[in-house]
C-alpha positions in Angstrom: 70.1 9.7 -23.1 70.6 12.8 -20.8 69.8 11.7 -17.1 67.1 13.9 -14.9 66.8 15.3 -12.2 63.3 15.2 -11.0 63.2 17.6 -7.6 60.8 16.2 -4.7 57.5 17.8 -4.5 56.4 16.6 -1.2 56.0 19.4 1.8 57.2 18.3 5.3 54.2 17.3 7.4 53.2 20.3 9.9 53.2 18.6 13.2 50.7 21.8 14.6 48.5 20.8 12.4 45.7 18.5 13.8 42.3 17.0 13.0 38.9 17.1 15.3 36.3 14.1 15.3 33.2 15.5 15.6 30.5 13.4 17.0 27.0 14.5 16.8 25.2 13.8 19.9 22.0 13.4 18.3 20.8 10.8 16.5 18.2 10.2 13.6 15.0 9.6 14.8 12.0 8.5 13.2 10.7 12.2 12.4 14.5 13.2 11.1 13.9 10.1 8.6 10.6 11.5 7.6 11.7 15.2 6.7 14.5 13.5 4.8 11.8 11.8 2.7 10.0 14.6 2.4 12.7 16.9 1.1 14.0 14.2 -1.4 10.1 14.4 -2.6 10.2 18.2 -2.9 13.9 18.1 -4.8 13.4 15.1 -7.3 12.7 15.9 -11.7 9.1 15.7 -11.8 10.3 13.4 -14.9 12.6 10.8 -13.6 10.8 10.3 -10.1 12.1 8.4 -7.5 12.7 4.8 -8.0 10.0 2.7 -6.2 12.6 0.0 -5.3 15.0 2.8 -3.5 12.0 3.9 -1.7 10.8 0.3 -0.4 14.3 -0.3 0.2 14.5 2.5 2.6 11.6 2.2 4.3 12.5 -1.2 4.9 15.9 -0.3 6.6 14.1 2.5 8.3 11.5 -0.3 9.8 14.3 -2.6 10.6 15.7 0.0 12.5 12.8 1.1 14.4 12.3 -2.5 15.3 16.1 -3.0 16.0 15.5 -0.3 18.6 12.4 -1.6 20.3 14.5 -5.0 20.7 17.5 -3.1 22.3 15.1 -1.4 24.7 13.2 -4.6 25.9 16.3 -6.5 26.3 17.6 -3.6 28.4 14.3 -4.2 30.5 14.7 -7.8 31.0 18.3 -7.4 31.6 17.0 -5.1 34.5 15.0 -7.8 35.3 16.7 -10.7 35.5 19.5 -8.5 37.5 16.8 -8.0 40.8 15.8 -11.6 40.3 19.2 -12.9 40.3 19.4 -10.1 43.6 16.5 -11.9 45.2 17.8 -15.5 45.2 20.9 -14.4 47.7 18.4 -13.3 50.7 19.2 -15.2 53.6 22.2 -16.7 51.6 25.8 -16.7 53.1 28.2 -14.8 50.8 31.4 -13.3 50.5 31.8 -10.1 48.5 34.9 -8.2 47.4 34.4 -5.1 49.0 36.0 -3.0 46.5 39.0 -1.9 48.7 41.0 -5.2 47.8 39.4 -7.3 50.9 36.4 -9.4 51.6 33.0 -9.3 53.3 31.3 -12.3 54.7 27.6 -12.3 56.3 24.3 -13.1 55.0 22.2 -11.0 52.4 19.7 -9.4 54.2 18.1 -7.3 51.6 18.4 -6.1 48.6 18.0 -2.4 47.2 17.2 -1.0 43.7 19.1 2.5 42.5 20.5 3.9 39.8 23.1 1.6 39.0 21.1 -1.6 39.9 20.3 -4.1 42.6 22.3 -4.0 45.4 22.4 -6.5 47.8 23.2 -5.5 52.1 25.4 -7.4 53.8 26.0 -6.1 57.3 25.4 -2.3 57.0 26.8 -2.2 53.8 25.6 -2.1 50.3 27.4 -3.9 47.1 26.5 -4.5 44.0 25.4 -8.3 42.3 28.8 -8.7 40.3 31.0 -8.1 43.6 29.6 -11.3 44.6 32.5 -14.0 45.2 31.3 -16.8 46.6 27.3 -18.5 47.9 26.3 -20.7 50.6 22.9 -21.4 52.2 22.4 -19.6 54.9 22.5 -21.0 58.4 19.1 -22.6 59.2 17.8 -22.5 63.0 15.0 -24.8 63.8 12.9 -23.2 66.3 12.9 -24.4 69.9 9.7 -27.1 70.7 8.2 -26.8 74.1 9.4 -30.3 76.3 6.5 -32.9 75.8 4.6 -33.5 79.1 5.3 -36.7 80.6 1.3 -38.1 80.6 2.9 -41.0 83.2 0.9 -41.1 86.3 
């Protein structure tokens, strides 16, 4: 037997050479699923149609979906909720917050605000949000003064 040689094939890798992930910023809607349809209508053999069990398949997935998405958006809704209501139960409340600069605020909620990023509660003249909450106590009750009864001795 004559031993051979068998010279490598393989190119060095090109380090400049790099890949881009695309990511479409829009996604498929229920009118982008029904164009699709409608073009897989216009492009099938008029004699092997479309198989009835694909097309109930994917009108099923489409419908779970849709609902999927209806779910996602009412759970966002009562998440919204349940954030305020959670806001609500500190007024009048003693609490200690982190005030996001590595220290502490103590006082008592005195209201609570809705913006864009969700309830906030104030403590003092300051704003923070529900998670920066570190600690709750009832707040101090006062009962109010009674007017001295008359002594009805004569």
């Amino acid at each position: 037997m004559i031993p051979m040689t068998i010279p490598s094939v393989a190119a060095p890798i090109d380090p400049t050479l790099t890949t881009k992930v695309v990511k479409s910023a829009k996604t498929l809607g229920s009118e982008d699923f029904m164009k699709l349809l409608a073009v897989q209508f216009q492009s099938q053999d008029p004699m092997k149609p479309m198989d009835d069990t694909a097309f109930i398949a994917q009108m099923a997935q489409f419908t779970s979906l849709s609902q999927s998405q209806a779910m996602t958006s009412e759970m966002v809704k009562l998440n919204a909720s349940q954030q305020l209501s959670s806001a609500n139960s500190f007024l009048g409340k003693q609490v200690i917050v982190d005030n996001g600069k590595g220290g502490t605020v103590t006082g008592e909620v005195a209201a609570v605000q809705v913006d864009s990023t969700g309830p906030q509660i104030i403590v003092g003249n300051a704003s923070y949000p529900i998670s920066s909450v570190l600690f709750v106590q009832p707040g101090i009750v006062s009962t109010p003064a009674t007017p001295a009864a008359a002594n009805s001795g004569a």
